[in-house]
C-alpha positions, 0 to 999 in steps of 0.5 A: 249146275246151270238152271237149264240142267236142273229144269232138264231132271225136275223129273227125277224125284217123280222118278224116285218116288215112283221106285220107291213106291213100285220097291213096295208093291214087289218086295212082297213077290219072292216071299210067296214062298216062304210066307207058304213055309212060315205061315203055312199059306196054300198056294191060292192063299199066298197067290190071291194075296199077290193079287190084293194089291190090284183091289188098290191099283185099280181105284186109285188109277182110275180116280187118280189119274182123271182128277190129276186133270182137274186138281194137278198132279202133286195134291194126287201124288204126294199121298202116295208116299205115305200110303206105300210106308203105312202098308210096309208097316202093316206086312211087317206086323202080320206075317201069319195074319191073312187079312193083315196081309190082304190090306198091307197090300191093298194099300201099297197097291192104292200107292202104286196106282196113283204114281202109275196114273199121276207120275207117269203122266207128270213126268211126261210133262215136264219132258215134253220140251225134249227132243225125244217125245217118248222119253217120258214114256221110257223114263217112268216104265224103267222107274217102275220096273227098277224099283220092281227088280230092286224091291224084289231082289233085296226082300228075296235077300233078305228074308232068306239070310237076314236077321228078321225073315218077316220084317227087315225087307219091309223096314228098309222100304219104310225108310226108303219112302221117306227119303224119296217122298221128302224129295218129291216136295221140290217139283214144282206143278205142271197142270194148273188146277181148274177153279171151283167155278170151272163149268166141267162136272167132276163126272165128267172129268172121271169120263175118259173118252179116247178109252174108245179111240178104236187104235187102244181097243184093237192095239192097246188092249189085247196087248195090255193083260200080257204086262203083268200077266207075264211078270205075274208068270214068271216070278209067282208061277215058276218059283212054286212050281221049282220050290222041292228043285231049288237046292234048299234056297227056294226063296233066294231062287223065287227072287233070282227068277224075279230079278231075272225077269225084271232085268230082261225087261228093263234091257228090252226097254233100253232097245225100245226106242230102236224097236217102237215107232209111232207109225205102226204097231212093231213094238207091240207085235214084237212085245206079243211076239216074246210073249208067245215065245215066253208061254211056251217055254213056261209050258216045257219048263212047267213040264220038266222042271229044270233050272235052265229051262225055268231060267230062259222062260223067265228071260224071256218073259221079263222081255215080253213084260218089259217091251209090253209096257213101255210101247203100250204106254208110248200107244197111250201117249200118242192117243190121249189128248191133254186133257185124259192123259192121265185118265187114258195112262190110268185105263191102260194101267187098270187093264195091266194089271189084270194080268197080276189074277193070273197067278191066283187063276191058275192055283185055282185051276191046278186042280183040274189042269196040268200046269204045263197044259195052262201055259200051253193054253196060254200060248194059244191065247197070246197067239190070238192077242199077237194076231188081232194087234199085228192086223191093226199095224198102221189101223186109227193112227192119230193124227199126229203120226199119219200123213208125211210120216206113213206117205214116207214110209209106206210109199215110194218116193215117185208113188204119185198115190202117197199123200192121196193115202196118207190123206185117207188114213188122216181122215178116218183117224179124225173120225173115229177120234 
């Protein structure tokens, strides 16, 4: 292998370790089911611990991906590894123990965080010097997405037929952390750390602020709940709701309906590079476009509770998480400068994720609501999200998208009025930036 090539997949252990990582923060998902069956958990039980994971998330995006700025990205990343392993160990040792669960999955969350933040943003890097400028982007949402799936699909497996329903998924993360973290030792760094004489204050690096660049406000944000509020929909919502219609195998159907969403959000990533442009909002209007769609077939299939239904609400609110997050990351990438790349990766990931408190939300509310009504309310929310985005199609594009690329495509070769726009959107973009 020539030098050129291996400097070309530095990014794969990066890539590697972010899979292994996100195998961990889902293996727990399909299980909802049978920790209700096993342990006898309600289901705001099993839902709020679904959602424990994001206490970890949140700080460790956050916190991580500000100081990866300041101190480099391999002292933020390599702990990652073993706080995924230790979490495994601890889901593994307390199946009927609510808080042993709660801080398993804190910590596998405290893990996801800092490969979300800090992997995302290393493997950018070291793919800036291609051609394609949004193949970091693609590169860690489909690593993220397929440790998901896969995570998913082998614990659903292996707690409905294998030999320890409570611990054999989790024994398999353990030793597959291991491999992957040893691996990631070998990438060399990509942000040289500030030195302790450096006259910017640790305050100030945790500052992020292209968080109010009004393109993420008015394109990034409304868009950024839908991520996982959409996965958190289609494999935590419907498999409870499907449990009595699931033919005896409610575990195995709760990891179908998980790898199924997770699948269609990885196909829609592939077509994202067709589908996302740096010079408007399509990729996310069509990403909102799904999740509308998606919300009212969760609506008909909450009411009729039939397996096709159920099936092509997942498919098509896996699409919607999937294109969600790739052009969502692909709007952050555009917007952050070099210096809060992993501060702005990591705000967005935090806004994600508070899509994953849907699921515990409407357990809550079930006393009071129908499902089938929640996800109606649902679809009215998303159709007001796809309306604020869709109006800011070409709204505070940064400066590096505007000038020929909007003149080129928003005029007409012999509009002699092109560049004087193009010159106009240029100029607000610097101001508001």
């Amino acid at each position: 292998m020539s030098a050129q090539t291996r400097q070309r997949r530095l990014w794969l252990p990066i890539a590697a370790s972010m899979f292994a990582i996100a195998w961990g923060g889902n293996e727990f998902t399909p299980l909802l089911v049978m920790y209700r069956q096993v342990s006898h958990f309600s289901a705001v039980t099993v839902d709020v611990l679904l959602g424990a994971y994001v206490l970890g998330i949140i700080p460790a995006l956050l916190v991580g991906g500000p100081l990866s700025d300041r101190f480099g990205r391999r002292p933020l990343l390599l702990p990652a590894a073993p706080l995924s392993l230790v979490g495994s160990v601890v889901l593994a040792l307390g199946p009927g123990s609510p808080m042993l669960l709660a801080i398993g999955r804190i910590l596998c969350g405290l893990a996801l965080g800092l490969v979300m933040a800090v992997g995302t943003t290393w493997i950018k890097e070291l793919s800036a010097k291609e051609d394609d400028q949004a193949a970091g982007a693609r590169r860690a949402s489909l690593a993220l997405t397929l440790g998901f799936l896969t995570g998913a699909g082998a614990a659903g497996a292996l707690a409905q037929w294998g030999p320890w329903r409570t611990g054999t998924a989790y024994a398999v993360h353990v030793v597959l952390t291991v491999i992957t973290g040893l691996w990631l030792l070998a990438v060399p760094e990509t942000r040289v750390p500030r030195g302790s004489g450096s006259q910017v204050r640790l305050r100030d690096d945790l500052t992020i602020p292209s968080a109010g660049h009004r393109r993420f406000l008015r394109v990034v944000v409304p868009l950024a709940p839908w991520v996982f509020g959409c996965a958190g929909s289609a494999y935590a919502v419907l498999p409870g709701l499907m449990q009595d219609h699931a033919g005896g195998m409610p575990i195995a159907l709760s990891a179908l309906l998980t790898v199924l969403t997770l699948g269609c959000g990885i196909g829609i990533q592939v077509l994202g590079r067709a589908i996302d442009t740096g010079r408007s909002a399509r990729a996310s209007v069509v990403a909102l476009v799904l999740v509308v769609a998606g919300m009212g077939l969760g609506a008909m299939a909450s009411e009729l509770l039939t397996l096709p239904l159920t099936l092509a609400a997942a498919a098509v609110l896996g699409m919607g998480y999937g294109l969600a997050l790739v052009s969502g990351l692909s709007e952050v990438q555009r917007i952050a400068g070099p210096d809060d790349l992993a501060g702005l990766t990591a705000v967005y990931y935090s806004v994600a994720y508070l899509g994953f408190f849907i699921p515990a939300v409407l357990a809550m509310l079930a006393a009071e609501w129908t499902y089938p009504q929640m996800f109606s309310a649902g679809f009215v929310i998303a159709l007001g999200c796809l309306t604020v985005v869709a109006t800011a199609w070409r709204a505070h594009l940064p400066v590096a998208a505007t000038p020929t690329a909007i003149a080129s495509e928003a005029c007409a070769p012999d509009d002699e009025h092109a560049l004087v726009r193009a010159r106009v959107v240029t100029e607000s973009t610097v101001h508001v930036r």
